[in-house]
VEXKOL-621233 format. One line per field, with one value per residue (C-alpha): residue in one letter; x, y, z. Coordinates in steps of 0.1 Angstrom, whole numbers, plus 5000, padded with zeros to 4 digits. Example, Ala and Ser with C-alpha at 12.3 -4.5 7.8 and 13.67 -1.06 7.14 Angstrom:
<nodes>
aa	(A / S)
X	(5123 / 5137)
Y	(4955 / 4989)
Z	(5078 / 5071)
</nodes>
This chain:
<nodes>
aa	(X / X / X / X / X / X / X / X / X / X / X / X / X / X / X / X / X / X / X / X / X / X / X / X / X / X / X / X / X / X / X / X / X / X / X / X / X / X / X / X / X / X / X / X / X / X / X / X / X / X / X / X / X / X / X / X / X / X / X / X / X / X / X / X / X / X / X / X / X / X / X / X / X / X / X / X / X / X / X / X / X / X / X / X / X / X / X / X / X / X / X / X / X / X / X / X / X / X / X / X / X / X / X / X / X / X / X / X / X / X / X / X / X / X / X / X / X / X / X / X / X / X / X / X / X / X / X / X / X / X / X / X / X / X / X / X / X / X / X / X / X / X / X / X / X / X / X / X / X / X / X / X / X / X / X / X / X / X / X / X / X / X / X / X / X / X / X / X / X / X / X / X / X / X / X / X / X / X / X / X / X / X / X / X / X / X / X / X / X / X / X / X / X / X / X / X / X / X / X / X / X / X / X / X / X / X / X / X / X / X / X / X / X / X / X / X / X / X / X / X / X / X / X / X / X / X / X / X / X / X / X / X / X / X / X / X / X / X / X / X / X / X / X / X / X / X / X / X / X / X / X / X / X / X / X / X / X / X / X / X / X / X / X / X / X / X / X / X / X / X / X / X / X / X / X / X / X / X / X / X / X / X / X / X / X / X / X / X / X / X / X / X / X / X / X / X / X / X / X / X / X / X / X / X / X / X / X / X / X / X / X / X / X / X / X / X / X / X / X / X / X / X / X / X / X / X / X / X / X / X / X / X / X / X / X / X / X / X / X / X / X / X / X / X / X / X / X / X / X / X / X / X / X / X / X / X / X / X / X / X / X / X / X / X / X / X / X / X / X / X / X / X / X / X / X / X / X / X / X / X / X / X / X / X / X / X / X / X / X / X / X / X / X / X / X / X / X / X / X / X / X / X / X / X / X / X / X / X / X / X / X / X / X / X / X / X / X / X / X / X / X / X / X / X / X / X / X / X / X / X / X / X / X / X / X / X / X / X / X / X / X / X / X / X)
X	(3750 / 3755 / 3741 / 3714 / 3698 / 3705 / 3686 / 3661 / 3650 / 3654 / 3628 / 3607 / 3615 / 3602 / 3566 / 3566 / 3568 / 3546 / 3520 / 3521 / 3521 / 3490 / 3473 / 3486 / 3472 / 3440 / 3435 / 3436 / 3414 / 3387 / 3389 / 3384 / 3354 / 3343 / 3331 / 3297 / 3291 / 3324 / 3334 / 3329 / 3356 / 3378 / 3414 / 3398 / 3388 / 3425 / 3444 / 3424 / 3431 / 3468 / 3468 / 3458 / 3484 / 3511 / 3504 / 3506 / 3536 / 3558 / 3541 / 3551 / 3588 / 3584 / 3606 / 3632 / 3671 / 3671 / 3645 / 3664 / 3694 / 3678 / 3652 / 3641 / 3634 / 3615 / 3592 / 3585 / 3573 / 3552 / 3534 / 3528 / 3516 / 3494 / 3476 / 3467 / 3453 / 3432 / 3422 / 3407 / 3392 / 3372 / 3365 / 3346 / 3328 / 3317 / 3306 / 3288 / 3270 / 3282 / 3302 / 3274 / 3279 / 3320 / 3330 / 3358 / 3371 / 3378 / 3399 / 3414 / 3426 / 3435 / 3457 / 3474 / 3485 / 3494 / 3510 / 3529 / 3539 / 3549 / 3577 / 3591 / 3597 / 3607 / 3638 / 3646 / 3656 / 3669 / 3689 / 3702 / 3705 / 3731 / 3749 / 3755 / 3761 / 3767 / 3749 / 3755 / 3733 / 3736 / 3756 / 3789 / 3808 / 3843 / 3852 / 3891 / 3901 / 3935 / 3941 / 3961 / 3938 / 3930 / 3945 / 3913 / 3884 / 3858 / 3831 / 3829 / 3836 / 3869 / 3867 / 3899 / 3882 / 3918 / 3918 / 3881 / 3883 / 3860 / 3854 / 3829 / 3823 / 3797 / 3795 / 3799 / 3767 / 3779 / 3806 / 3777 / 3759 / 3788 / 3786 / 3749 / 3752 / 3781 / 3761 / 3730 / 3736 / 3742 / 3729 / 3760 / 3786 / 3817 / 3839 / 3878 / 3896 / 3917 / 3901 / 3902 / 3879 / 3858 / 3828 / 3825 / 3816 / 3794 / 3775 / 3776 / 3764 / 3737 / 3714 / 3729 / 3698 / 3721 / 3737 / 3769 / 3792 / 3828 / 3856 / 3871 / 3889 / 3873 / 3842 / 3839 / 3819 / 3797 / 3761 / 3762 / 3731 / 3748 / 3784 / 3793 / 3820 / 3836 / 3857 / 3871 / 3873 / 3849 / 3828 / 3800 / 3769 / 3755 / 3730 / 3705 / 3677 / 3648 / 3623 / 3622 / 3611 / 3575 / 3572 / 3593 / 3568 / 3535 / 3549 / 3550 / 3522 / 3500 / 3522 / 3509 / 3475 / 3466 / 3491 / 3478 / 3443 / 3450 / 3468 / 3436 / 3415 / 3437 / 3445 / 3421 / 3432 / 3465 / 3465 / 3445 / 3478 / 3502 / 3481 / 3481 / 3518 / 3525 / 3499 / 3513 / 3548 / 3579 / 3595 / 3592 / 3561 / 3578 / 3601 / 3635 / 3657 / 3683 / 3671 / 3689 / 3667 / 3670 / 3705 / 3719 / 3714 / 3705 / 3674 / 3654 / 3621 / 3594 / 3572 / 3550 / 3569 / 3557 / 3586 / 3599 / 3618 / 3653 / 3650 / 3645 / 3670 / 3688 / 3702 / 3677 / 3701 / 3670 / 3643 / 3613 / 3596 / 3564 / 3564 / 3587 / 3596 / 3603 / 3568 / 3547 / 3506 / 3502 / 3530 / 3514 / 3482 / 3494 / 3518 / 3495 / 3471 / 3501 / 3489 / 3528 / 3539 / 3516 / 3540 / 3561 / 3531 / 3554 / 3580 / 3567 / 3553 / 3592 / 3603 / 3623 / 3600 / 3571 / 3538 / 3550 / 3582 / 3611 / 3606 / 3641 / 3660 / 3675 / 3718 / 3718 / 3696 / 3706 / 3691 / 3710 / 3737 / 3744 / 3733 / 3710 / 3739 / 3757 / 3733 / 3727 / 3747 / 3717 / 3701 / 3717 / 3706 / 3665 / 3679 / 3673 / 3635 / 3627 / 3618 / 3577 / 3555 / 3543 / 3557 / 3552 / 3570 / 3543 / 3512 / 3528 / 3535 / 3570 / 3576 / 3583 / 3609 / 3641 / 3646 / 3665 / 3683 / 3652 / 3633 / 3653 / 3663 / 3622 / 3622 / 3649 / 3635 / 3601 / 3616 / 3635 / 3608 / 3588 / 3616 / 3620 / 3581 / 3572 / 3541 / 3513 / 3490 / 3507 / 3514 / 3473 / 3468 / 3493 / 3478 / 3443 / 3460 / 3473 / 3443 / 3439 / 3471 / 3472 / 3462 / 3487 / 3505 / 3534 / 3526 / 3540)
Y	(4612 / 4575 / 4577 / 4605 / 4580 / 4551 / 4576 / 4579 / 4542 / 4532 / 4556 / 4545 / 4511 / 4526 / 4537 / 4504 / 4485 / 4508 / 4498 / 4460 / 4461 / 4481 / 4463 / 4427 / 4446 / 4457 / 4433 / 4403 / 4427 / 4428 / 4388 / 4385 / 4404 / 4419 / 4457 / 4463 / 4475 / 4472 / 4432 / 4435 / 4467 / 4463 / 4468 / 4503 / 4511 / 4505 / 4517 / 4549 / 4546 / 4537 / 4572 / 4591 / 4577 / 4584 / 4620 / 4624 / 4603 / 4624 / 4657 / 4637 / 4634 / 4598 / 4590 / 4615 / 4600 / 4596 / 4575 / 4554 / 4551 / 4557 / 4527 / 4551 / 4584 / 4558 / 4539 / 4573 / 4591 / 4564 / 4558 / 4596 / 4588 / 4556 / 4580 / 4605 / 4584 / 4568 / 4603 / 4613 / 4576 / 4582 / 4619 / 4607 / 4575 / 4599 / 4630 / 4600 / 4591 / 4551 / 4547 / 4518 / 4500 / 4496 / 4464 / 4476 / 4443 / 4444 / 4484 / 4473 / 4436 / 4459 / 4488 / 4464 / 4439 / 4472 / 4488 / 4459 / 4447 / 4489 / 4487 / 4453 / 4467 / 4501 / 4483 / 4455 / 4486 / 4509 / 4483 / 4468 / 4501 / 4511 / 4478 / 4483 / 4523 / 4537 / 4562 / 4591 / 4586 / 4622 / 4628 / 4650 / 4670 / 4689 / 4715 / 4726 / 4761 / 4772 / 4748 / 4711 / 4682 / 4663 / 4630 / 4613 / 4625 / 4602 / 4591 / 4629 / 4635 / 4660 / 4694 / 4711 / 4744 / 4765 / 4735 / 4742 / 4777 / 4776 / 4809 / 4826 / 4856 / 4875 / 4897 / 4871 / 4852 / 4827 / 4816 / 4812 / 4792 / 4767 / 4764 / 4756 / 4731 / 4709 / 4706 / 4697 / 4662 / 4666 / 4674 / 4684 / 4708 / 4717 / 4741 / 4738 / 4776 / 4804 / 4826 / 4853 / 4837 / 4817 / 4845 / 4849 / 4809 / 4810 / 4839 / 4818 / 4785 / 4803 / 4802 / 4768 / 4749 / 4728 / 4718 / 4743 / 4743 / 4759 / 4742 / 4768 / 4764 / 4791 / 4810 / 4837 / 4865 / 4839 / 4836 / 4802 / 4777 / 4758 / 4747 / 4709 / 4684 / 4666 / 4640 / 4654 / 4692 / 4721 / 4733 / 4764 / 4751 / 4782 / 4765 / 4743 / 4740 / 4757 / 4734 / 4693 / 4664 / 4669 / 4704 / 4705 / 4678 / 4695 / 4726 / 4707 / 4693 / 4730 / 4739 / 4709 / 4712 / 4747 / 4750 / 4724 / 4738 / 4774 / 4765 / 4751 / 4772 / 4803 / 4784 / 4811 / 4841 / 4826 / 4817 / 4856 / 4875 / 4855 / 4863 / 4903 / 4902 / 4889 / 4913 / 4946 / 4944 / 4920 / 4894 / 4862 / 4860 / 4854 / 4869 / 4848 / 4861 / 4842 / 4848 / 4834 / 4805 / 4783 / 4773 / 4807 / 4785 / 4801 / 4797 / 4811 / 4829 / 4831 / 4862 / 4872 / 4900 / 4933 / 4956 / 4958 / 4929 / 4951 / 4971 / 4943 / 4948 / 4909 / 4915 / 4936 / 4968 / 4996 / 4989 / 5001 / 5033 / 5048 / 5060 / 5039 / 5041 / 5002 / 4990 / 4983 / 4993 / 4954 / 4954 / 4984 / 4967 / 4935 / 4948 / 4969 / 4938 / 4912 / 4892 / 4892 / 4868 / 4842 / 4821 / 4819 / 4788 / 4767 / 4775 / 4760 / 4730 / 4723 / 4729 / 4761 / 4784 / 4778 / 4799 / 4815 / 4824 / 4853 / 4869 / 4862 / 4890 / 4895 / 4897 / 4937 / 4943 / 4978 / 5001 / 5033 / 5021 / 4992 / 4955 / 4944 / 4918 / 4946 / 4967 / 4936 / 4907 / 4886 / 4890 / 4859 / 4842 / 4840 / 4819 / 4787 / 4786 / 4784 / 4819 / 4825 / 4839 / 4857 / 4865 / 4881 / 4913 / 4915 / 4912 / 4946 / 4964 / 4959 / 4957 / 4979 / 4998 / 5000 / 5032 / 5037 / 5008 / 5008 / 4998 / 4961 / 4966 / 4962 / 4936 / 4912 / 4916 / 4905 / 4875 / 4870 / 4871 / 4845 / 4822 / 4815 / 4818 / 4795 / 4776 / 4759 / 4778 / 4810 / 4805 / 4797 / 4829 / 4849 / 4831 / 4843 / 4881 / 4882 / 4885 / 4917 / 4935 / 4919 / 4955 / 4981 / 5016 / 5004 / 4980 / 4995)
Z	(6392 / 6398 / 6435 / 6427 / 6402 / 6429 / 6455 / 6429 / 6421 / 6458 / 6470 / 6440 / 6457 / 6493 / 6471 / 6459 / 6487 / 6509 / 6485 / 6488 / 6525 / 6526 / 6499 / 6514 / 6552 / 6544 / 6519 / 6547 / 6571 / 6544 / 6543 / 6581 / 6578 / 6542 / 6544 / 6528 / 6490 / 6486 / 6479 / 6442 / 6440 / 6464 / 6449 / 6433 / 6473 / 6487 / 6455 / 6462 / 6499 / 6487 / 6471 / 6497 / 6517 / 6496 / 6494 / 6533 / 6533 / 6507 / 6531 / 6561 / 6545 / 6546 / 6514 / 6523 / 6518 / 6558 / 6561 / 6538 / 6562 / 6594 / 6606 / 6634 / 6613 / 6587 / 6606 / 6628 / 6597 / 6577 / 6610 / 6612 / 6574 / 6584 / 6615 / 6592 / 6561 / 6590 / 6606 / 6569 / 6565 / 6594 / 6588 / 6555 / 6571 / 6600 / 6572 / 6552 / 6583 / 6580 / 6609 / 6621 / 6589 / 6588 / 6606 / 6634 / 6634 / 6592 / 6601 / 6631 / 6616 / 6582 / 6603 / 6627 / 6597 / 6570 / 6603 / 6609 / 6574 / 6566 / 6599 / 6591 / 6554 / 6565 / 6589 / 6565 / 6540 / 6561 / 6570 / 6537 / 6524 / 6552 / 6546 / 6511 / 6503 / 6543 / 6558 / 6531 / 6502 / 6489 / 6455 / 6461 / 6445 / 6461 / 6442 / 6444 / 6437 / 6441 / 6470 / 6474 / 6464 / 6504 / 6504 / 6512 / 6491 / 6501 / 6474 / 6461 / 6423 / 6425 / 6401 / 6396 / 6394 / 6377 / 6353 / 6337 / 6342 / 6369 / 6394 / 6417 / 6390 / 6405 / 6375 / 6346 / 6342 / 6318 / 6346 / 6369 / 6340 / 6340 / 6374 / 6374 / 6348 / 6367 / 6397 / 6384 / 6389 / 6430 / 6462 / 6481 / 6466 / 6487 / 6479 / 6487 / 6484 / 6497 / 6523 / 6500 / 6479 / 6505 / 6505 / 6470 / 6468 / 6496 / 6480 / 6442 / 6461 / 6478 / 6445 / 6432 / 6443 / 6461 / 6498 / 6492 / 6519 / 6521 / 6536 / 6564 / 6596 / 6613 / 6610 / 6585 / 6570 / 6553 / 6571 / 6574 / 6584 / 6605 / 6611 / 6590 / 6587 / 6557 / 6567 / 6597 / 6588 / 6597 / 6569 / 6574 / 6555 / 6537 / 6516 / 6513 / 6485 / 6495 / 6484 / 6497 / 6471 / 6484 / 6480 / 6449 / 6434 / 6448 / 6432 / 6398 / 6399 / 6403 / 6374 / 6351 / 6364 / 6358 / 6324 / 6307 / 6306 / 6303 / 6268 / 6255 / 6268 / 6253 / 6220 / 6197 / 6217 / 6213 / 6175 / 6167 / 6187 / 6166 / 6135 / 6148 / 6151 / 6114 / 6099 / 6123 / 6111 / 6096 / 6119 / 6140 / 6160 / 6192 / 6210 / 6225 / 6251 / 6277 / 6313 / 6346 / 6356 / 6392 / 6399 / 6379 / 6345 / 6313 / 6296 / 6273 / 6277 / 6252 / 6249 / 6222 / 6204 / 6208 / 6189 / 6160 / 6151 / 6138 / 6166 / 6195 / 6229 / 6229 / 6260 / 6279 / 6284 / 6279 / 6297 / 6279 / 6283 / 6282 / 6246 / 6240 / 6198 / 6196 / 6201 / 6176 / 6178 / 6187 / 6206 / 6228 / 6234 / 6247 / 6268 / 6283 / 6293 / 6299 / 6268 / 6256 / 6287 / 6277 / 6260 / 6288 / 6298 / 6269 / 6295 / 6324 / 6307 / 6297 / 6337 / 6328 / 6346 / 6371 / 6374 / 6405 / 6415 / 6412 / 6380 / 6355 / 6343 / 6309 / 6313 / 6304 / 6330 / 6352 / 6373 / 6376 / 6351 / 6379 / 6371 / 6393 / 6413 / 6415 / 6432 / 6457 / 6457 / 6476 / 6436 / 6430 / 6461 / 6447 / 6418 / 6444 / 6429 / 6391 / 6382 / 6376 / 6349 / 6381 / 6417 / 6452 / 6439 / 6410 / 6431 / 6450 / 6423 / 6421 / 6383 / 6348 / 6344 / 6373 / 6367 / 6401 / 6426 / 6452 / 6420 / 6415 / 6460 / 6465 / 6439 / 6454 / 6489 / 6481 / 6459 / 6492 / 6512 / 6490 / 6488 / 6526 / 6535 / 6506 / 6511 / 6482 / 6497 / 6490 / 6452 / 6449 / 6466 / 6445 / 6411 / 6423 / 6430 / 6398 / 6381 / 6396 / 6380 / 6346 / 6334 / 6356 / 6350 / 6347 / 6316 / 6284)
</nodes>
């Protein structure tokens, strides 16, 4: 936790700096020759320039943790960064038709000094940063089960796994919970055990959110990413997060930007559903169940509730049926028109969920009197991503009941499918596609 949080502050360090170099750059290329309607405003024009380049520069990977370490891999990417803020300054002075009115030597003077000033800073850290924590800046964790504790453990924290009553239960959720919520606080898990039990933690670790990686002296049934080390022995890599800082933060910020306004704007639609519910019949106006969120944690979902409150399924063991004898007259109409999920925005504002993403199951969820991990053991592998409010598997249809295993099997390879093709682009595309299957068959 320690070195995640060091990780943390220096890249917010990196930012920080990035900004005074191009402020300090540009700043003495507008001296040498002031640009035109703009001396009266010109912090406003290069903090807005400054922003610009930010967001290439965290797309460009230029504050990942290597680019701390690695002088090379830093001054490589915020060049890459620098290029393309220029390329869109440029783009707008040409589509503004002012190209004959920006003085070249004010740019040029500007980009060499900011170029210059953004390497110097770029070495001086990578530098001081490898001096004083090494080249590994990730937080680790080793976890031992069943095996003797290495007599050199490096910087990783050490988890007797027999001691906490720690295992790769495929089938027990709540073991899976525990191990989410110990490695929350790192990037690299590593996993010391028995071959017996070396594929059941590379199949847990696979939806951990994390780097897993199993310590093994040969190569097993394990489908690794790529072959590691940890301090001189062989590990298979067989995760890694699916999502980078960048794309982890762009993600976010769609979330925040489209949740926040959807709540006002469905605040009396909102406030008349929860007034339906109390007049239809007696109970809470919500509905609370725990779902398997990213990293296999539990959390729990909020729905509107739309059966009757003594009758309600807490663990999701029934799915519901078409004339289904739970639901209340309410209950029917806004399942039929997905009004119930609505709450569920509440759980993206607290990080839980996400708009778009695999959709979480209740525990007592079965198809064909299996649970769903049983019918496919990659189920657990789409818990790398926060689950959504909607997914890829809903825009095809793929949802109601599971009445039979090629029900939740078509399910967990579209949630697949999304989590290794993931793009921004995509999750505006399936937001828009939504829209068109709010009211389905299958709703009831």
């Amino acid at each position: 936790m320690v070195k995640r949080n060091v990780r943390l502050w220096l890249c917010l360090l990196l930012v920080m700096l990035d900004g005074v170099a191009l402020f300090v750059g540009f700043g003495a290329g507008v001296r040498i020759s002031p640009l035109p309607g703009l001396s009266g405003d010109i912090a406003a024009s290069l903090a807005a320039g400054a922003t610009v380049f930010a967001i290439i520069a965290f797309h460009s990977q230029a504050y990942a943790a290597s680019c701390l370490t690695s002088a090379a891999i830093s001054c490589r990417t915020v060049t890459l960064a620098l290029g393309g803020t220029m390329l869109l300054f440029f783009l707008v002075v040409f589509a503004l038709k002012a190209i004959d009115v920006v003085p070249r030597s004010a740019v040029l003077a500007g980009l060499a000094s900011s170029l210059g000033l953004l390497l110097v800073q770029r070495s001086l850290v990578a530098h001081a940063v490898r001096r004083r924590f090494g080249s590994q800046l990730l937080a680790e964790i080793l976890i031992v089960d069943g095996c003797a504790l290495p007599n050199d453990c490096g910087n990783a924290a050490v988890i007797d796994a027999c001691h906490i009553g720690l295992r790769p239960e495929e089938d027990d959720p709540f073991k899976l919970h525990q191990l989410g919520m110990l490695l929350r606080d790192y990037d690299r898990a590593i996993v010391l055990c028995p071959a017996a039990r070396r594929a059941s933690w590379a199949q847990i670790l696979k939806g951990s959110n994390v780097q897993g990686e199993v310590v093994v002296p040969e190569v097993g049934e394990t489908m690794p990413l790529a072959v590691g080390g940890w301090l001189g022995s062989p590990t298979l890599v067989v995760a890694r997060g699916p999502l980078n800082l960048a794309d982890r933060a762009s993600k976010r910020l769609l979330d925040i930007a489209l949740t926040v306004p959807l709540l006002i704007a469905l605040l009396p639609l909102l406030l008349l559903v929860a007034i339906a519910i109390k007049f239809d019949s007696a109970g809470p106006i919500f509905f609370r169940q725990q779902r398997i969120g990213r990293g296999n944690r539990l959390f729990r979902i909020y729905k509107f509730r739309s059966m009757h409150a003594d009758r309600g399924d807490a663990v999701g063991s029934r799915s519901t049926g078409r004339s289904d004898d739970r639901v209340t007259r309410i209950g029917r109409l806004i399942r039929r028109t997905s009004i119930d999920e609505l709450p569920q925005l509440f759980n993206v504002l607290l990080g839980e969920m996400s708009l778009v993403g695999p959709r979480p199951h209740a525990l007592g969820s079965t198809a064909e009197d299996a649970y769903f991990w049983q019918v496919d053991r990659q189920y657990w592998h789409r818990h790398a991503l926060k689950p959504g409010i909607t997914g890829l598997a809903q825009i095809r249809g793929f949802r109601g009941a599971t009445e039979t295993r090629a029900d939740i099997l078509r399910r967990i390879e579209s949630d697949l499918e999304y989590l290794h093709g993931w793009s921004l682009a995509r999750d505006v595309g399936i937001l828009l596609r939504t829209f068109n299957v709010l009211v389905h068959q299958k709703a009831f």
